[in-house]
Every structure is written in C-alpha cells, then in structure tokens.
N, C-alpha and C positions, 0 to 999 in steps of 0.2 A: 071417459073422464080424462083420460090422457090425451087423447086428441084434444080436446076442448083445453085440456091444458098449452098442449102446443102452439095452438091456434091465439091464444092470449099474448104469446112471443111477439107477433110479428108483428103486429102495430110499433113497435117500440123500434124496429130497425133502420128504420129512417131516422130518427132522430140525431141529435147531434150526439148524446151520449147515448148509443145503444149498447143493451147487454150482451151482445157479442160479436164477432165481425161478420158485418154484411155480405162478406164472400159467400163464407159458408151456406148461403142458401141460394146468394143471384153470383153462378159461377157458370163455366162450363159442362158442368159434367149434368147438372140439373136439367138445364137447356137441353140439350140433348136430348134428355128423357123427354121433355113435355114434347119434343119438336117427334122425336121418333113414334112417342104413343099418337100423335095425331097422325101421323102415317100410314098406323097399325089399322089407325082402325076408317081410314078415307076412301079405300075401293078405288086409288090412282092407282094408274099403270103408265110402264113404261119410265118411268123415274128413277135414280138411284135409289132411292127409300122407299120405293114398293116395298111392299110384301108379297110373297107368293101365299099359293094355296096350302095351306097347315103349316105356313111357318110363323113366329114368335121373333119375340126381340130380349135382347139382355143386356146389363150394362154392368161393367167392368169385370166380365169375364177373362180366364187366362188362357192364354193358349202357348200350348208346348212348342220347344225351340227344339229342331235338328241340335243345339251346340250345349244339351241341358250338360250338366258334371260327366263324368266317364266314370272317376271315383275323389276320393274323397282330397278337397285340396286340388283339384284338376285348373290347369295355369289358363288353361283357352275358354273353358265354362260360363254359361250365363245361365238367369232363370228366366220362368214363364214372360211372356207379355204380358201384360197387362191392357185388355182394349176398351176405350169408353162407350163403345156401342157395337153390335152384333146383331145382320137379323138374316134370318135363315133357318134351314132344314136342322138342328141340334140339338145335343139335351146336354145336360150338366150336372155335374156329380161322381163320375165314372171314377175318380183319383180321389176329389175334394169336392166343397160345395160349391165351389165356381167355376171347375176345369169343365173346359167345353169340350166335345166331340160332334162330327159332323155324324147323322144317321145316316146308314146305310142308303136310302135313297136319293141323299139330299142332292139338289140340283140347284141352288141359291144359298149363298153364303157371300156375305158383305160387312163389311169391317170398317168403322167410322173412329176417327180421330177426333174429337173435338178440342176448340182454340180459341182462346181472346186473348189477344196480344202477345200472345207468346208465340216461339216457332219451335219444330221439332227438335225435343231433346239428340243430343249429338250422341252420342257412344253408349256401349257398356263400359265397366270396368276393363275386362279385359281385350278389348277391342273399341277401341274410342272411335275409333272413324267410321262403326258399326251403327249408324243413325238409326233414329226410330222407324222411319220410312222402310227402308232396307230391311232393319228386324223384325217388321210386322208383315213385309209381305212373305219373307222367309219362312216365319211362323206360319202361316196362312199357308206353304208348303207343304209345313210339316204335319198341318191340321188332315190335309189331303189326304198325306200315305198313311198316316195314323187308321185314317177311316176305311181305306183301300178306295175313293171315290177319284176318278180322273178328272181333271183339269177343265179336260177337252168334252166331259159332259153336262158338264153345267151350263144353263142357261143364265145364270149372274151368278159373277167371282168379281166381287171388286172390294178396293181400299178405296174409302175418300178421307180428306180433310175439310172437317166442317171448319168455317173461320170466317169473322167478319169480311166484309169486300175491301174496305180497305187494306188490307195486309193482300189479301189476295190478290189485289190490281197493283200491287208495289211488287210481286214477284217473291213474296215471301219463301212462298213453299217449290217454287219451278224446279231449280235444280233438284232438291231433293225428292223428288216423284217424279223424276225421268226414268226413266225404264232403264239407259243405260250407265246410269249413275247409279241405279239400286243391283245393277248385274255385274258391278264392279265389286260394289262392296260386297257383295252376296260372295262371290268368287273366290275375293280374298281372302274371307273369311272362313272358307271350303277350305284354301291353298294353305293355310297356318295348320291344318287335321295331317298334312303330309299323305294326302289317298283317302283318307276313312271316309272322308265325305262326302266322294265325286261320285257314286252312283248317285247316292241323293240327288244332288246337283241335277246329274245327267235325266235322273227318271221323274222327279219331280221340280225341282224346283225352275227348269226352263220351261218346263209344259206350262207351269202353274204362272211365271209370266211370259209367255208368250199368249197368255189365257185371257188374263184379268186384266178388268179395266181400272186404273187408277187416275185419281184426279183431284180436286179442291170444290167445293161448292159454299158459296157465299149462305149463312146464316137470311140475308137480305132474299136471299132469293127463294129460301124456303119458307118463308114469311108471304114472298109474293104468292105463292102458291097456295098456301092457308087464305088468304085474304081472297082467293078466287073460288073458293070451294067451301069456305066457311068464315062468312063476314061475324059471326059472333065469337067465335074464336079467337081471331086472329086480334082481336085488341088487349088481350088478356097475354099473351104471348107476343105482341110486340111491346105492352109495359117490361114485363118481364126482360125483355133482350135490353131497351134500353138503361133498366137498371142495373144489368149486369154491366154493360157496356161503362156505365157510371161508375161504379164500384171498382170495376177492374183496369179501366186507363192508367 
C-alpha cells in the first residue's frame, strides 16, 4: 500500500505546480545509486565500477577521519565523511548504522563522489583549505589502518568524481585531484597536530596515495557503457540523467 502510495507521487513532478521539489528525487546521489546497482550487478571488468568477487555497494556511508576530536571542544577536530557511494570488501554498523569498516580480507575499496554542477566543497570548519578531495582520500587512509589492511595490497583503492562531462572537460575538478595538491593539504593538515600525526602520515597515509588511483569520470560515459551492454536499460537511466540534468542547471 505504501509503495503504490508512492508511486501515485510521481506523475505530478513534472508538472508546473508539483507537490514538491523535483530535486529530491532526480538529483545526484539517486543517480549514483541507479548508475552503481547496474554495475552491481553487469559481470564488467576492469572498470572503475567493477565489482569484485563478494563485494557490495553502499551509499552515503561514513568514514572516520585521522583529525576526529581528541576531547571535548578540540580547536583542530572534524567529523566523519560522508561518501555518496562505496564498493568494496566492507560491512557497516561496527560504531553506528553507517560507519563503514574495511574486512579483514578486503582487497577493493572505491570511493565515489558524485556531481551536477557543483564543484567540491572547499574546507572544514576548522581547516578551510582542507577540501573534499583531500579529506576523503585522508579518510580512506584512515579507513586502511583502522582495518590493519595495506595499501600496497589491494588490487583497487580508488576515489573518483562522477560529474557530467561538461564540468569535466572545463577542468572543474583537475586541480583538486592532483595527488600533489591533496599531499599538500594532507601534510598541513598533519603539521597543525605538532607530531601527533606523522606516523600516521608516514605509515599510511603516503602508502595509501602512492596506492590509489584517483580521477573524474563523466556520467556520459557510463551511460555509454550501459547502452553497450544493455540497450533496455540504458533509456530508462539516460531519461533519468537528463531530468536531472534539467532540474539541476
């Protein structure tokens, strides 16, 4: 009954007067999922959005920061990340019902951004110039020694940025997914702890990038991929993007 109640909604969102904003359903973080579970479940290889063997996906899991509080009122402190999509070797619930950890075997962990017309948030509080880029592959650090899993054993450790191509052929995201632009921030934001958090640094967090592959992939082109591997699909999920695409300019 409630679904069917649901399903009664959505005719109306098109309309000129709809009962609520069309965001909320054709946005970023939806897309993701529809785009991620056709991934799940396709038997590609080789692709950033594989999946490996017994791994799962999740969306908007947290993952713990090297810089959580010390104590109470702590001046340098942030919290969790927050990531729009995760697939890999991990379970959740260990803290709360979304914190992620990596298992003990895992050997794939992949960390997705997703974006329509927006570019990554700039800072925390107390570290502005601490970008999103920077604080998720940091996080993705700390996800590592959490688990006690190395870097350097993984067959996929990566961050992307899912984002229409437009943004991405303008150079939206370059600077900030440069490796030496995230080892900057990363650094100085070590170098405000005065010592506390150069092993970190030292034992994970340069392994973890010197490891991971980072990069940007165009929405466009994982559509191209759907449309090669499932022509009934993909018209269902490219409506979909271009309404978002609508909604959200």
């Amino acid at each position: 009954m409630f679904l069917k109640s649901f399903l009664n909604l959505l005719p109306n969102i098109n309309q000129e007067t709809p009962n609520f904003p069309p965001t909320l359903l054709f946005n970023e973080g939806w897309l993701l999922r529809l785009v991620v579970n056709w991934f799940s479940t396709s038997g590609l290889t080789g692709h950033p959005l594989s999946f490996p063997k017994d791994g799962h996906w999740f969306s908007e899991a947290l993952l713990p920061s090297a810089f959580l509080p010390r104590f109470r009122g702590d001046p340098l402190a942030e919290s969790h990340t927050n990531a729009d999509g995760v697939i890999g070797h991990f379970t959740l619930g260990s803290t709360g019902k979304s914190d992620l950890a990596l298992r003990p075997d895992a050997v794939h962990f992949v960390v997705l951004e997703a974006k329509l017309y927006s570019g990554l948030s700039k800072g925390v509080t107390n570290a502005t110039y601490f970008d999103q880029a920077s604080r998720t592959v940091a996080c993705i650090a700390e996800v590592l020694k959490r688990a006690d899993c190395r870097p350097e054993s993984f067959t996929n450790l990566g961050y992307y940025v899912l984002a229409p191509a437009e943004q991405i052929n303008t150079r939206t995201f370059t600077r900030h997914l440069d490796k030496s632009s995230i080892n900057e921030k990363v650094e100085r934001r070590v170098s405000s702890y005065k010592g506390e958090r150069i092993e970190w640094s030292k034992n994970w967090f340069t392994p973890t990038l010197d490891n991971i592959e980072i990069g940007s992939i165009s929405w466009e082109s994982l559509l191209d991929i759907v449309k090669d591997k499932d022509s009934r699909a993909v018209q269902d999920l490219f409506d979909y993007y271009s309404s978002c695409m609508r909604f959200n300019s």
